[in-house]
C-alpha positions in Angstrom: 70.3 10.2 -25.1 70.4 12.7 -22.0 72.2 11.4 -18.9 69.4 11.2 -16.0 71.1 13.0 -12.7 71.4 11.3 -9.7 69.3 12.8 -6.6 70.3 11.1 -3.4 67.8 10.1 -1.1 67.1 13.2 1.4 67.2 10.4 4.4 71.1 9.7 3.1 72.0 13.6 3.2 70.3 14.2 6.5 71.8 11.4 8.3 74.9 12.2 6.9 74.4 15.7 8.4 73.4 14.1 11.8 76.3 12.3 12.3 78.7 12.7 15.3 81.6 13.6 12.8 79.7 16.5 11.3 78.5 17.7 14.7 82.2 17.4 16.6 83.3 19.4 13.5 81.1 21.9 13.5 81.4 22.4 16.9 84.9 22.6 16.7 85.3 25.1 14.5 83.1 27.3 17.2 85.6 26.3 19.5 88.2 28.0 17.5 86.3 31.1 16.4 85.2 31.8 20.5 88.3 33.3 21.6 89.1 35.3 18.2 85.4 37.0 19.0 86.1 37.5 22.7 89.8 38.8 22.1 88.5 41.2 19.5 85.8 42.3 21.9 88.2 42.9 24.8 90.1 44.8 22.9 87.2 46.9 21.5 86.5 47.7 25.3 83.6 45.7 24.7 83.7 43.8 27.9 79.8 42.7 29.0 79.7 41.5 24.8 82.9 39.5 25.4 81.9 38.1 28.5 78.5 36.7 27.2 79.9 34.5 23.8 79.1 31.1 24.3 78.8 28.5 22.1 75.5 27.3 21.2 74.6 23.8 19.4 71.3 22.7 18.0 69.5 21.5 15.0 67.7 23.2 12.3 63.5 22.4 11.7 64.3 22.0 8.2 61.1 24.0 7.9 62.1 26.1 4.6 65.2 23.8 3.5 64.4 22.0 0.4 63.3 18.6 1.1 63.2 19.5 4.5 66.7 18.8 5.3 67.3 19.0 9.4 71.2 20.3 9.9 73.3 20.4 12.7 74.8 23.9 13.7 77.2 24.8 16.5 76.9 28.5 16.6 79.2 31.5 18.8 76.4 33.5 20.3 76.4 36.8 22.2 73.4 37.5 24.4 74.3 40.3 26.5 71.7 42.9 26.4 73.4 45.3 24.1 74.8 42.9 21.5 73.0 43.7 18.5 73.7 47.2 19.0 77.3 46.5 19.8 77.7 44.4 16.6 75.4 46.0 13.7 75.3 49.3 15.7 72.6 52.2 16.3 72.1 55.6 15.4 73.8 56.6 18.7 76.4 53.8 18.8 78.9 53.0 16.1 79.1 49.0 15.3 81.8 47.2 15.7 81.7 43.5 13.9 83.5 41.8 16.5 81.8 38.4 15.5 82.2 39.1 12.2 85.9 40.5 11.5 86.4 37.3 14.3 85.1 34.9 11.6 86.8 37.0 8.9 90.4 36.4 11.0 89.4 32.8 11.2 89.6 32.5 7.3 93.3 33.9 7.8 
């Protein structure tokens, strides 16, 4: 006899992912990674990137998550006008990966 798996109900998982708890824990661990990025990106000269992170908080349409699953993000976002081309970099401007060696020092 095969064992039949267990799928929980997608209305369990998604209120679990609503919850208060997951959302003050996502958003705190935004709160830590914040000044790793900003410190990085002073240090990188990059003042005008370091000066626009901000935290951002939302929740996912759940448009292409299986079941359509809604989750909860808290997010560190740069939006000054040269970000992406401060972080990935350009054919004139070598990147830099402050957000990412930030979230790569968070792991430390």
């Amino acid at each position: 006899m095969m064992p039949i798996p267990y799928v929980p109900d997608g209305s369990i998982i998604e209120q679990a992912a609503q919850s208060d708890e997951v959302r003050r824990v996502l958003y705190e661990e935004a709160q830590r990674l914040l000044p790793i990025a900003q410190r990085i990106a002073y240090q990188e000269n990059a003042t005008q990137f370091g000066d626009s992170l901000h935290i951002e908080t939302g929740t996912r349409p759940g448009i292409k998550a299986k079941q359509g699953l809604k989750r909860p993000y808290a997010r560190v976002i740069a939006d000054s006008e040269d970000a992406e081309a401060q972080e990935y970099g350009t054919s004139q401007k070598q990147k830099t990966m402050i957000l990412g060696r930030a979230v790569a020092q968070l792991g430390d």
